[in-house]
Biotite code that builds the C-alpha atoms (Angstrom):
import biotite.structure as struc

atoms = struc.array([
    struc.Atom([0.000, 0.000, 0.000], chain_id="A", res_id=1, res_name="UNK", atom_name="CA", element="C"),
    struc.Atom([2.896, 2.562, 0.664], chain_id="A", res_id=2, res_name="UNK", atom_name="CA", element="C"),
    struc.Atom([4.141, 1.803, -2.594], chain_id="A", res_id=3, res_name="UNK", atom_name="CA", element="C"),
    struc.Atom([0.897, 2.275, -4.499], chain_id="A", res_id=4, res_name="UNK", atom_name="CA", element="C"),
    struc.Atom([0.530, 5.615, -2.133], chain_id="A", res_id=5, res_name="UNK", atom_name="CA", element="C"),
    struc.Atom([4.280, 6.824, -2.999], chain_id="A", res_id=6, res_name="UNK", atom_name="CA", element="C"),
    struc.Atom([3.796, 5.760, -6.883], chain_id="A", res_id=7, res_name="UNK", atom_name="CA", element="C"),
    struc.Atom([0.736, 7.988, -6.894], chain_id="A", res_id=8, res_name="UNK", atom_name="CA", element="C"),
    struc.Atom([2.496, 10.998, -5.183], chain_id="A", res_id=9, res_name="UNK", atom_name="CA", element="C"),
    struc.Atom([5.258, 11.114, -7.382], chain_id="A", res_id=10, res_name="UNK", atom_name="CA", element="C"),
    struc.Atom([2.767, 10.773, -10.202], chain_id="A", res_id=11, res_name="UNK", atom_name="CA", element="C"),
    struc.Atom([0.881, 14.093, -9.340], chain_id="A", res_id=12, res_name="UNK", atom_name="CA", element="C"),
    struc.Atom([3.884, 15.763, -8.228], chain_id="A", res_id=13, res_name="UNK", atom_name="CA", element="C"),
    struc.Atom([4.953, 14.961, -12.482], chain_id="A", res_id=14, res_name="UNK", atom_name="CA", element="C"),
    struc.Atom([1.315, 16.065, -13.053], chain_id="A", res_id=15, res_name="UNK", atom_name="CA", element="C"),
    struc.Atom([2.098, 19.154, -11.280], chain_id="A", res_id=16, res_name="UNK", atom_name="CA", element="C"),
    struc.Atom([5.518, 20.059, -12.278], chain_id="A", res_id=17, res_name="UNK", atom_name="CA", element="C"),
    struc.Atom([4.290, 19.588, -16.212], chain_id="A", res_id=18, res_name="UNK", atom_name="CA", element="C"),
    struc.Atom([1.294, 21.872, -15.944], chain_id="A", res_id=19, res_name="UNK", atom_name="CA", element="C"),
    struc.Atom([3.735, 24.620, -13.732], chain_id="A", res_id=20, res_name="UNK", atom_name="CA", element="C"),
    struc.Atom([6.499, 23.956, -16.908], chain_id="A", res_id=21, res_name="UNK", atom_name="CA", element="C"),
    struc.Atom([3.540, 24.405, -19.648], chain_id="A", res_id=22, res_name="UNK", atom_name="CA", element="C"),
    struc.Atom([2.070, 28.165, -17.704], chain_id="A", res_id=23, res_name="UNK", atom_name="CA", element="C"),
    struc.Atom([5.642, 29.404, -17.433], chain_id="A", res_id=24, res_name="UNK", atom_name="CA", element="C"),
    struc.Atom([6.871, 28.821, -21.218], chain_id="A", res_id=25, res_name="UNK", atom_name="CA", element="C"),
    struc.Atom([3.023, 30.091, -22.127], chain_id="A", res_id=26, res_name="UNK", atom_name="CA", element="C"),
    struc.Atom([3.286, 33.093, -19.821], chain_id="A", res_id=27, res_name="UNK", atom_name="CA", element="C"),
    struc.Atom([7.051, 33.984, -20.348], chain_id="A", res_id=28, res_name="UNK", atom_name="CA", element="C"),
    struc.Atom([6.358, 33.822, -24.109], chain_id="A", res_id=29, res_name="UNK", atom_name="CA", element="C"),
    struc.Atom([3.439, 36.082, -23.734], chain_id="A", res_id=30, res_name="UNK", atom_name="CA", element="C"),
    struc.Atom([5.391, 38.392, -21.615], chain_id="A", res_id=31, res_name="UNK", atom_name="CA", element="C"),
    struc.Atom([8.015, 38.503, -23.603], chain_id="A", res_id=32, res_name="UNK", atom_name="CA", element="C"),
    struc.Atom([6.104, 39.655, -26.740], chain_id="A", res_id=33, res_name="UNK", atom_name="CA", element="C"),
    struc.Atom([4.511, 42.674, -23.951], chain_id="A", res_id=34, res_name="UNK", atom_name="CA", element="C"),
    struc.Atom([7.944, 43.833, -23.555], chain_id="A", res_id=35, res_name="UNK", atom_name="CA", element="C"),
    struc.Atom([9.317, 43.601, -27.005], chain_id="A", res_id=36, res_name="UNK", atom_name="CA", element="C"),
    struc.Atom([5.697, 45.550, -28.445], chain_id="A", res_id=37, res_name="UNK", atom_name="CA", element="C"),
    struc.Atom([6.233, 48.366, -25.565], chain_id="A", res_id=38, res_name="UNK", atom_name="CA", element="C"),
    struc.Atom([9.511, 49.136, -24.492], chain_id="A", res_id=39, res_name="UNK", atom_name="CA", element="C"),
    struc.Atom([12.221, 51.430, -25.841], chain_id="A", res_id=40, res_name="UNK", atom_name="CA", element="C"),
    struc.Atom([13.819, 50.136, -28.792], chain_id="A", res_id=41, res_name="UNK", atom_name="CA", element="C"),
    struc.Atom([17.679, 49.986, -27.566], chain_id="A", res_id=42, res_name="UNK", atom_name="CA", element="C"),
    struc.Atom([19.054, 46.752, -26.555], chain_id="A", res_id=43, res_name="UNK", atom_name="CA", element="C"),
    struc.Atom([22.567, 45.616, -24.486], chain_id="A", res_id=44, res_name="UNK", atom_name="CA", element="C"),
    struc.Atom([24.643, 43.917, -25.560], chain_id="A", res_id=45, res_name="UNK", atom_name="CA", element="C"),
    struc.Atom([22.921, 40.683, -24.394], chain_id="A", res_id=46, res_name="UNK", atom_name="CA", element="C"),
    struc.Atom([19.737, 41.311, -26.562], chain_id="A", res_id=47, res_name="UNK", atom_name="CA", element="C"),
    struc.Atom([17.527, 42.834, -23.888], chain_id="A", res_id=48, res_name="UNK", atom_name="CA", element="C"),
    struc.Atom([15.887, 45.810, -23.439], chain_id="A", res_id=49, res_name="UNK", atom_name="CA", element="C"),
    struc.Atom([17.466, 48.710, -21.615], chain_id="A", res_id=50, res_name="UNK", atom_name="CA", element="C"),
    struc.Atom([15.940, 50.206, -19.076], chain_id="A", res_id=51, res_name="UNK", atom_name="CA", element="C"),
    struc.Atom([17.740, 53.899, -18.193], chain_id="A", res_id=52, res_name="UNK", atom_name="CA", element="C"),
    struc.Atom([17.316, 54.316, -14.432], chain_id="A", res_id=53, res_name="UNK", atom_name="CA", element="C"),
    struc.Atom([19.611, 55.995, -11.944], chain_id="A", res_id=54, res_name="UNK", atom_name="CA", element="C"),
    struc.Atom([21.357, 54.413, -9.365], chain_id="A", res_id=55, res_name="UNK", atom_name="CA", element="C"),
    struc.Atom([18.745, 54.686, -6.827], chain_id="A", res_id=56, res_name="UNK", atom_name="CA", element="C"),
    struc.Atom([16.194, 53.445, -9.138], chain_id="A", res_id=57, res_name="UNK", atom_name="CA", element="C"),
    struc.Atom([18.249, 50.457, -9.953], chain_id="A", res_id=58, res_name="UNK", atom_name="CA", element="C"),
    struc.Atom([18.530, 50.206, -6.152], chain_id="A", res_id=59, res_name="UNK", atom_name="CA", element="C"),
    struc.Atom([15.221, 50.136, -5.532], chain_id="A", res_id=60, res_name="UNK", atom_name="CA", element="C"),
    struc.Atom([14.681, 47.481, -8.618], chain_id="A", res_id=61, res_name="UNK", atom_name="CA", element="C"),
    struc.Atom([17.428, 45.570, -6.964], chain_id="A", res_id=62, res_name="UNK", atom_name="CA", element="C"),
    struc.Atom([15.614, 46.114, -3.257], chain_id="A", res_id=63, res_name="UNK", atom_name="CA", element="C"),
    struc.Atom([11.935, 45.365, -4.718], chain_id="A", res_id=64, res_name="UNK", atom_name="CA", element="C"),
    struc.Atom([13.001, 42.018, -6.703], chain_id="A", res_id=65, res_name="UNK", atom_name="CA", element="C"),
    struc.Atom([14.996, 40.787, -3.916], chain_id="A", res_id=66, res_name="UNK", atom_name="CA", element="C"),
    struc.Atom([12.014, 40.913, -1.586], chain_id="A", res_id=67, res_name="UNK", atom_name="CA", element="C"),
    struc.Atom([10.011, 39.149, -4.449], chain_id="A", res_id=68, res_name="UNK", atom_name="CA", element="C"),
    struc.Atom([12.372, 36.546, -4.390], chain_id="A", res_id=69, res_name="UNK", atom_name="CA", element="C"),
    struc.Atom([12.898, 36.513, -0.344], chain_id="A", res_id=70, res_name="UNK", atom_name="CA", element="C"),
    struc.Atom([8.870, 35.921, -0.528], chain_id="A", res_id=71, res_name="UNK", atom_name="CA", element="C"),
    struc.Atom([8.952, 32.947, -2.821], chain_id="A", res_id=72, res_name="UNK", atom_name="CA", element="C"),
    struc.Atom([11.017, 30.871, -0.860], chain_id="A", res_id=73, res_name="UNK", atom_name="CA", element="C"),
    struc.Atom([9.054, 32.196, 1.896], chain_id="A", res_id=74, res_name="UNK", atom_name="CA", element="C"),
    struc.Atom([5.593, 30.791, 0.057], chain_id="A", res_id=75, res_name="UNK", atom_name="CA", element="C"),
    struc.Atom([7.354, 27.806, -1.305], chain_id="A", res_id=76, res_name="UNK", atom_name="CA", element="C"),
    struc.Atom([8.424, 26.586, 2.136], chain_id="A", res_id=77, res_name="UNK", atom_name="CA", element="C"),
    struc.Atom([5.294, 27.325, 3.639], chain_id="A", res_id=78, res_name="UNK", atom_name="CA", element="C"),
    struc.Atom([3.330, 25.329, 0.561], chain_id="A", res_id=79, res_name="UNK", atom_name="CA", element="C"),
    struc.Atom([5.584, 22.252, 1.816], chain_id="A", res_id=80, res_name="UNK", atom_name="CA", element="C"),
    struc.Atom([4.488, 22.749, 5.346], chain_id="A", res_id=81, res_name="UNK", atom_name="CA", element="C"),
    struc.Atom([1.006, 23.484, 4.445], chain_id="A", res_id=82, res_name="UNK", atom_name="CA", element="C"),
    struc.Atom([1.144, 26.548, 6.633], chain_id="A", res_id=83, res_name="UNK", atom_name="CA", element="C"),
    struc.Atom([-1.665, 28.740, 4.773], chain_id="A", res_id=84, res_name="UNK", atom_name="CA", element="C"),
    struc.Atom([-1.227, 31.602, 6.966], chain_id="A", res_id=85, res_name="UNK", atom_name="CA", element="C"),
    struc.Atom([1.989, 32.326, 6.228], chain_id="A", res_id=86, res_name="UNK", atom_name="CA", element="C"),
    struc.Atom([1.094, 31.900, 2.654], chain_id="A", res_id=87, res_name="UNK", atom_name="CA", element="C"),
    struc.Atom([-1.748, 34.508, 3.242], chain_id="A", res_id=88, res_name="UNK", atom_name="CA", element="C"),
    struc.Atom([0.633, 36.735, 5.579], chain_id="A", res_id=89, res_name="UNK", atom_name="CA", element="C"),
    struc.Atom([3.695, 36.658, 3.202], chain_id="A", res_id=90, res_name="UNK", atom_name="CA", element="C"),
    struc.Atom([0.985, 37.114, -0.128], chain_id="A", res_id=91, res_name="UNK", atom_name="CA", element="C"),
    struc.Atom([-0.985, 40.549, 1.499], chain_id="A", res_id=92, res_name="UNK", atom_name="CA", element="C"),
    struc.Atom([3.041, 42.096, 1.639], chain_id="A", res_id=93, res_name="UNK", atom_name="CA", element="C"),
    struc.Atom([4.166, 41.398, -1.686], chain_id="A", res_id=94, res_name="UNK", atom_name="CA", element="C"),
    struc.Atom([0.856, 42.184, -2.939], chain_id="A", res_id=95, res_name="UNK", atom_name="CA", element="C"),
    struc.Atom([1.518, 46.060, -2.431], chain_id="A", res_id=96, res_name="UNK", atom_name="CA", element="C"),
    struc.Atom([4.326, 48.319, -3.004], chain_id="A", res_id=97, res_name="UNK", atom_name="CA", element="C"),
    struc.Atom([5.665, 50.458, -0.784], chain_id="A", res_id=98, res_name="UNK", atom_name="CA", element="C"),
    struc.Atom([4.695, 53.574, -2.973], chain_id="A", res_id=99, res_name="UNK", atom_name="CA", element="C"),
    struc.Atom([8.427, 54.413, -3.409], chain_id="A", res_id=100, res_name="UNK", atom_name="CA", element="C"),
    struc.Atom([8.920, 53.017, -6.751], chain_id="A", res_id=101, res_name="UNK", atom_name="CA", element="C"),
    struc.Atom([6.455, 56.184, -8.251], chain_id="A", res_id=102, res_name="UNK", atom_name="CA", element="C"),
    struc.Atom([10.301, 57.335, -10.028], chain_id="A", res_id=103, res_name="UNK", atom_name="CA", element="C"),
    struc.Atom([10.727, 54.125, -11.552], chain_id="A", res_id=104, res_name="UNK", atom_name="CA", element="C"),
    struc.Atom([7.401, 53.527, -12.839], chain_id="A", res_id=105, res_name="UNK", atom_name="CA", element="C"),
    struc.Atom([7.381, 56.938, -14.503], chain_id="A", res_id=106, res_name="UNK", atom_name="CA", element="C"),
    struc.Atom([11.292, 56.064, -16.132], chain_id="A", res_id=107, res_name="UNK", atom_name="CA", element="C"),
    struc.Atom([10.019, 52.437, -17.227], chain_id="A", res_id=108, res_name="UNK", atom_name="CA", element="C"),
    struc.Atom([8.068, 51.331, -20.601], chain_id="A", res_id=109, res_name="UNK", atom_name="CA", element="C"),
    struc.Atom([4.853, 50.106, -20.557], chain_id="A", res_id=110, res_name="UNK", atom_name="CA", element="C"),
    struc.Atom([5.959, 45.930, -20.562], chain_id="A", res_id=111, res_name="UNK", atom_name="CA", element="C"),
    struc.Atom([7.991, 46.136, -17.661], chain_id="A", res_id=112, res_name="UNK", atom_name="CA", element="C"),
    struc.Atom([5.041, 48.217, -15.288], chain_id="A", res_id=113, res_name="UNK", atom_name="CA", element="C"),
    struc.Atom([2.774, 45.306, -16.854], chain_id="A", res_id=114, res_name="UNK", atom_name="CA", element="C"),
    struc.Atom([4.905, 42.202, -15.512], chain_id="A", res_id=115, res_name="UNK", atom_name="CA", element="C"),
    struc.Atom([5.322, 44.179, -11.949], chain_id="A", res_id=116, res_name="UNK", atom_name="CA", element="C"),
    struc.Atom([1.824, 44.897, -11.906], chain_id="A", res_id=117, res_name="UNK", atom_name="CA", element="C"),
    struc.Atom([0.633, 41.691, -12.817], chain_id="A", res_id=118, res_name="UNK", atom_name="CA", element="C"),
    struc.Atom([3.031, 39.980, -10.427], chain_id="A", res_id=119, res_name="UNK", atom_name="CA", element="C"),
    struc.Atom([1.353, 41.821, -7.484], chain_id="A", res_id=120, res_name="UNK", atom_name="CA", element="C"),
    struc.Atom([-2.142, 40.895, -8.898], chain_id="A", res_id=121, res_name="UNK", atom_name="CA", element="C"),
    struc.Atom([-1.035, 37.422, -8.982], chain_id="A", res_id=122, res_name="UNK", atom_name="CA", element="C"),
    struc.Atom([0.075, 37.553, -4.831], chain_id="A", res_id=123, res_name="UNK", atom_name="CA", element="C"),
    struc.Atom([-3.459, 38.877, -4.319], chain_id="A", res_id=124, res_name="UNK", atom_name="CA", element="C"),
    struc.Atom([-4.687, 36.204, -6.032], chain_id="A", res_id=125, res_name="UNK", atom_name="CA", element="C"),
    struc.Atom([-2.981, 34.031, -3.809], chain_id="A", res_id=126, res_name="UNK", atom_name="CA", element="C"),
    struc.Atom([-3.932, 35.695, -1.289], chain_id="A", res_id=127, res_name="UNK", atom_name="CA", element="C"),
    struc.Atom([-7.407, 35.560, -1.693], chain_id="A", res_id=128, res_name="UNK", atom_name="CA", element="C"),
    struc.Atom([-6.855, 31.333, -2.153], chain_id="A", res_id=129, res_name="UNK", atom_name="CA", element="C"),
    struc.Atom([-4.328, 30.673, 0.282], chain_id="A", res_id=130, res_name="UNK", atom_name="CA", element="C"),
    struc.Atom([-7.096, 29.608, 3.006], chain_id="A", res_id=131, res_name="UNK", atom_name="CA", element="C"),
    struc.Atom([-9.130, 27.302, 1.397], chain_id="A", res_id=132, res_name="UNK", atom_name="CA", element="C"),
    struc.Atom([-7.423, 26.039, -2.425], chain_id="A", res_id=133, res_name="UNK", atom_name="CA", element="C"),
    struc.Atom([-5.604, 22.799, -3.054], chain_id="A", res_id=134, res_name="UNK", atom_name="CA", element="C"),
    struc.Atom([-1.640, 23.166, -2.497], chain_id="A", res_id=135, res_name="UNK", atom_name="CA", element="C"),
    struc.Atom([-0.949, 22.400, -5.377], chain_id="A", res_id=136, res_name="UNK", atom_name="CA", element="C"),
    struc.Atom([-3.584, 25.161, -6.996], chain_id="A", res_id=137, res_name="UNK", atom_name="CA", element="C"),
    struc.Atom([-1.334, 27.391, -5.091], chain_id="A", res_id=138, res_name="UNK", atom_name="CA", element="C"),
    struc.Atom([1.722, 25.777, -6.674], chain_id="A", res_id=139, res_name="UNK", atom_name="CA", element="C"),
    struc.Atom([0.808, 26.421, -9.437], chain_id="A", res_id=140, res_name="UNK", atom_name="CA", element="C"),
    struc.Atom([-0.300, 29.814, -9.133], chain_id="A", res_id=141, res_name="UNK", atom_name="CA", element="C"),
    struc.Atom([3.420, 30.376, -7.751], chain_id="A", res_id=142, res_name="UNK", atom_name="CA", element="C"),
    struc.Atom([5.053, 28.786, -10.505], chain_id="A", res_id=143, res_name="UNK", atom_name="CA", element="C"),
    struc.Atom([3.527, 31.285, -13.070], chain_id="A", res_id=144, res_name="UNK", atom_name="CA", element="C"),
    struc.Atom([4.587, 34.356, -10.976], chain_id="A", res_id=145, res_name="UNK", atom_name="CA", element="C"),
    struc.Atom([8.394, 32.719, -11.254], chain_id="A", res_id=146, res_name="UNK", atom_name="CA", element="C"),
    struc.Atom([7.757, 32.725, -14.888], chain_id="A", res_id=147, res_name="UNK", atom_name="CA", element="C"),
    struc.Atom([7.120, 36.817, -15.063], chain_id="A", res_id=148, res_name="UNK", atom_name="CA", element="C"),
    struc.Atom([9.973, 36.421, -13.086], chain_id="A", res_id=149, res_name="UNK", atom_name="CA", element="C"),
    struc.Atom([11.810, 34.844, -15.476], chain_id="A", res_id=150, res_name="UNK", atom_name="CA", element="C"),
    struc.Atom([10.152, 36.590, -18.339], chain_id="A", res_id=151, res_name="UNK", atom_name="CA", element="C"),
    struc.Atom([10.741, 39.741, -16.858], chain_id="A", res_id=152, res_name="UNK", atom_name="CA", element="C"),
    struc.Atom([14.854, 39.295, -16.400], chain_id="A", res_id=153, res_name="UNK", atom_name="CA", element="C"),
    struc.Atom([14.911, 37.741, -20.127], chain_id="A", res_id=154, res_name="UNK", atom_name="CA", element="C"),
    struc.Atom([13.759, 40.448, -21.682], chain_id="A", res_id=155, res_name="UNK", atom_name="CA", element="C"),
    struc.Atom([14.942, 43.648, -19.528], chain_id="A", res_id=156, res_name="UNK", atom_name="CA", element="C"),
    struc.Atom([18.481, 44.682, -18.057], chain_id="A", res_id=157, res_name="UNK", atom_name="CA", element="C"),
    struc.Atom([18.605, 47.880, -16.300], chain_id="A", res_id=158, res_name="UNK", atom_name="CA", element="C"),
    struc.Atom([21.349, 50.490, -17.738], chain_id="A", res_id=159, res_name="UNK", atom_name="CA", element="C"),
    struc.Atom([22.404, 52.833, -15.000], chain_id="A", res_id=160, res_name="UNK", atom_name="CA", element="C"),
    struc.Atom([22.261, 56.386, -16.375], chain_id="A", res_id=161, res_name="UNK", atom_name="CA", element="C"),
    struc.Atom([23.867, 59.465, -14.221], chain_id="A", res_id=162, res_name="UNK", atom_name="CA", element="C"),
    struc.Atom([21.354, 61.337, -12.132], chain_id="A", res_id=163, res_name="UNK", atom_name="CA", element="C"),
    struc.Atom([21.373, 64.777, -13.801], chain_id="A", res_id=164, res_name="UNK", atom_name="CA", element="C"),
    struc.Atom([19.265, 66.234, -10.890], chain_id="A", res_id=165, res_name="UNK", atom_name="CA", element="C"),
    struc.Atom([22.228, 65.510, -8.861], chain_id="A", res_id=166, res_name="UNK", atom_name="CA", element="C"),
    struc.Atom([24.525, 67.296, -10.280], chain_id="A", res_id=167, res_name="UNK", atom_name="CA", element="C"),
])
């Protein structure tokens, strides 16, 4: 009987992981093809888009992403321990900004406030599912937000520009 049981979780974990793979490659294509349409036309080096901020924007990028990524493996652990609170609690925080990216948002294309703002639609989503959906409905719901994630870093690099207010 444990073996049927542990053939059948490894089986819906597969289940799970395929459907996570298919959303990210469907969303990071789609995102992808945001950015491309709405962004400025330079690219690096590396084929991405540049996005001109100054130091303390690319600070507060740098701050802001971190703390996305700081709340993942916050969500992800919690998802394993099926501690929906903390999914709930760490969810309502990422949700919002802390209203002092207003700088950035005015300095960045149209693509790149899309992914952000759909990012923090998708933690209120979770949110709003974290007490009563499936784990793995949550998963999955995770798994997309690391493909804007992804999406997001394939298609943008930020180009530090000097501050001219500064000076």
């Amino acid at each position: 009987m444990k073996i049927a049981w542990a053939a059948f979780g490894w089986i819906f974990f597969g289940l799970i992981m395929g459907i996570g793979l298919m959303r990210f490659v469907s969303t990071q294509e789609d995102l992808s093809e945001l950015a491309a349409e709405t962004a400025r036309p330079e690219r690096t080096a590396d084929g991405r888009l540049a996005l001109y901020f100054t130091a303390d924007d690319r600070s507060h990028v740098s701050a802001e992403m971190l703390g996305f990524l700081q709340g993942l493996e916050a969500i992800e652990t919690a998802i394993a321990e099926e501690d929906r609170q903390t999914i709930r609690d760490v969810t309502d925080g990422l949700r919002r900004g802390n209203g002092q990216g207003q700088a950035v948002q005015a300095k960045a294309p149209d693509g790149f406030r899309a992914i952000g703002q759909s990012m923090r639609q998708d933690f209120s989503d979770i949110s709003g599912m974290a007490m009563t959906a499936e784990m793995g409905e949550i998963q999955l719901a995770v798994s997309g937000i690391m493909g804007k994630c992804a999406a997001c870093h394939g298609s943008y690099k930020v180009v530090e520009v000097k501050d001219e207010a500064a000076d």
